[in-house]
Steps between C-alpha positions, in 0.01 A plus 500: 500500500305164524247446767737244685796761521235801620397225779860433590561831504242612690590243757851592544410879546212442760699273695738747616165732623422195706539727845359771340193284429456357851548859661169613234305160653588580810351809559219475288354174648646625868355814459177427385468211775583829758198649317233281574638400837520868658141518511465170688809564716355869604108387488585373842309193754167512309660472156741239624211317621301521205773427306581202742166343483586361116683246740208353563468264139769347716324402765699787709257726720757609746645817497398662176650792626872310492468352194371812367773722610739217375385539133525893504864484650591228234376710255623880589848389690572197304431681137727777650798269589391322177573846301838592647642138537493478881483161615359425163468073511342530794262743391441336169326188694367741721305670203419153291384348887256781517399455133426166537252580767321768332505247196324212661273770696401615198453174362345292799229795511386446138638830378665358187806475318420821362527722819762252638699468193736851613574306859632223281692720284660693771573146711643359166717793502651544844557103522693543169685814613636323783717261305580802292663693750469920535793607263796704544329774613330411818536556856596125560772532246628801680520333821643181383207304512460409131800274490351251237653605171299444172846317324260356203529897416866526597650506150250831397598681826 
């Protein structure tokens, strides 16, 4: 078999996995995003006010505590609604929002590309997933909120 067949091939046979593929993506991103925001979301005021205060490259001193506690419920609630395709668009900007905040925190407060490179990643990645859609096998597909059907994939399905 020739390269170009073993690519067409290849193609054809992952396409049908699509579902499959977004179900994997979910939960690995959502849960991982659950991960790092428990600890915020559970540390309580003080963390959300430490956490808060990166606000502040902004030029926003006000409630750090707010802001804080925002971030850590984006994080923990939205990466679990993210994971089992709950409100999942609205979640995806949700995520990507808060990404772009700790990007240009990390950015405006000369920590580098290097250290802000994973909020830029993860933005990248929740902005794209919204136009994507959760799948088949998501809560929002369940409850008949998924109504947008992929047809460019309608004659593998």
């Amino acid at each position: 078999m020739d390269m170009k067949k073993l690519l067409i091939w290849l193609n054809q046979w992952s396409v049908s996995y699509i579902d499959l593929g977004l179900l994997v993506f979910r939960l690995v991103l959502g849960g991982m995003f659950m991960w790092h925001g428990y600890p915020k979301i559970a540390g309580g005021v003080e963390k959300w006010a430490a956490l808060g205060k990166s606000m502040e490259v902004f030029g926003i001193a006000f409630a750090p505590a707010f802001w804080g506690f925002m971030s850590a419920f984006a994080e923990f609630f939205g990466g679990l609604f993210f994971a089992i395709g709950f409100l999942y668009r609205p979640m995806s900007l949700l995520l990507a929002s808060n990404m772009l905040v700790a990007f240009s925190t990390q950015m405006l407060s000369d920590k580098g590309l290097m250290k802000a490179s994973q909020s830029f990643e993860n933005g990248g990645s929740f902005f794209a997933a919204f136009f994507i859609g959760p799948g088949r096998y998501s809560l929002d597909e369940l409850m008949g909120l998924n109504e947008a059907k992929k047809s460019r994939f309608a004659k593998f399905e």
